[in-house]
N, C-alpha and C positions, 0 to 999 in steps of 0.2 A: 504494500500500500504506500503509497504514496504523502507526499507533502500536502499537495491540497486534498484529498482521499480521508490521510489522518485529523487535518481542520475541520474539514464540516462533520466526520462522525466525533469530535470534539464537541460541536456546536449543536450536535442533533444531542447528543447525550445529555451534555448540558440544560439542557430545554426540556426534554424529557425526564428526568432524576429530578427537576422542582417538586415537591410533595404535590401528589394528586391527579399531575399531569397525564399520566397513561392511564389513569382510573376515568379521568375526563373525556377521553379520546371512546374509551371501550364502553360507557357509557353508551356513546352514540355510535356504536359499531353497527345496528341494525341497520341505520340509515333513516330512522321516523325523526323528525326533527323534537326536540325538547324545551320547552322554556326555562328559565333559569330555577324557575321552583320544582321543578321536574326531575333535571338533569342532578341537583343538590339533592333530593330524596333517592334519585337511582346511586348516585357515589354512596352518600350515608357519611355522616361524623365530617363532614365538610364545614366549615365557616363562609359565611358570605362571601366575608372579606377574601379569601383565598379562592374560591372559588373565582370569584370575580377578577383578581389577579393571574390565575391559570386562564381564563377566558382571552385575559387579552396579549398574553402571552400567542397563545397559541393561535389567534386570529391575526398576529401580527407575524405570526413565523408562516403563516399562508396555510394550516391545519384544519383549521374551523373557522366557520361562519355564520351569519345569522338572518335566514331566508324569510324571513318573515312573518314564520311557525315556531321559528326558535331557533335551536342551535343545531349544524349540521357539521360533518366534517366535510373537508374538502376532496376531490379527486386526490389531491398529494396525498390530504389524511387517509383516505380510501386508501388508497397505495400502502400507506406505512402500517395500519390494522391488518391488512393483507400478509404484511411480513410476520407483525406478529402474532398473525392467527396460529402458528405452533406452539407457543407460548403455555398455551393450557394440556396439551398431552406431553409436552416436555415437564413443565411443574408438577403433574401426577407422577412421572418416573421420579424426576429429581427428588420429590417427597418418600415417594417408597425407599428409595434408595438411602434417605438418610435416617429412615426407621430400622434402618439395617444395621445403620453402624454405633455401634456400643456408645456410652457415654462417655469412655476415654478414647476414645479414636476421634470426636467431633471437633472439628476446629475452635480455638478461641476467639470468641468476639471479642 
């Protein structure tokens, strides 16, 4: 990978690791658009204030937008859900996998 390659997945990660961010995206993975009171009851344990903050975070990274129903992602967000639609039969092995290993084998947090 490269120099510019390494920067933007810098900058996509960065954006993404905000608390909330990919809980907001997956939210609206079906594609039904949501309004803000909607979208904060489907996350769950969300603050306004944050929520509102990831909103414009991500409508400003070109992710999400707001059609007039509410909040949508975008083709790019469509794209990036796309990628990590693996995510959730990956996290059911990864989980098995770590009910496997002993309590002295588990990493230190």
């Amino acid at each position: 990978m490269g120099a510019k390659e390494n920067a933007a997945m810098g900058q996509l990660l960065d954006l993404l690791e905000a608390r909330f961010a990919i809980r907001v995206l997956w939210a609206l993975k079906n594609g039904h658009p949501q309004t803000f009171r909607l979208l904060q009851d489907s996350i769950g344990h969300i603050t306004p204030n944050t929520l509102n903050t990831r909103i414009k975070e991500l409508r400003a990274a070109g992710l999400l937008n707001h059609d007039g129903n509410g909040y949508v992602v975008t083709a790019m967000g469509n794209e990036l859900l796309k990628r990590l639609s693996e995510l959730p039969a990956f996290a059911s092995k990864w989980s098995a996998s770590q009910a496997k290993i002993s309590p002295t084998q588990k990493p230190v947090k």
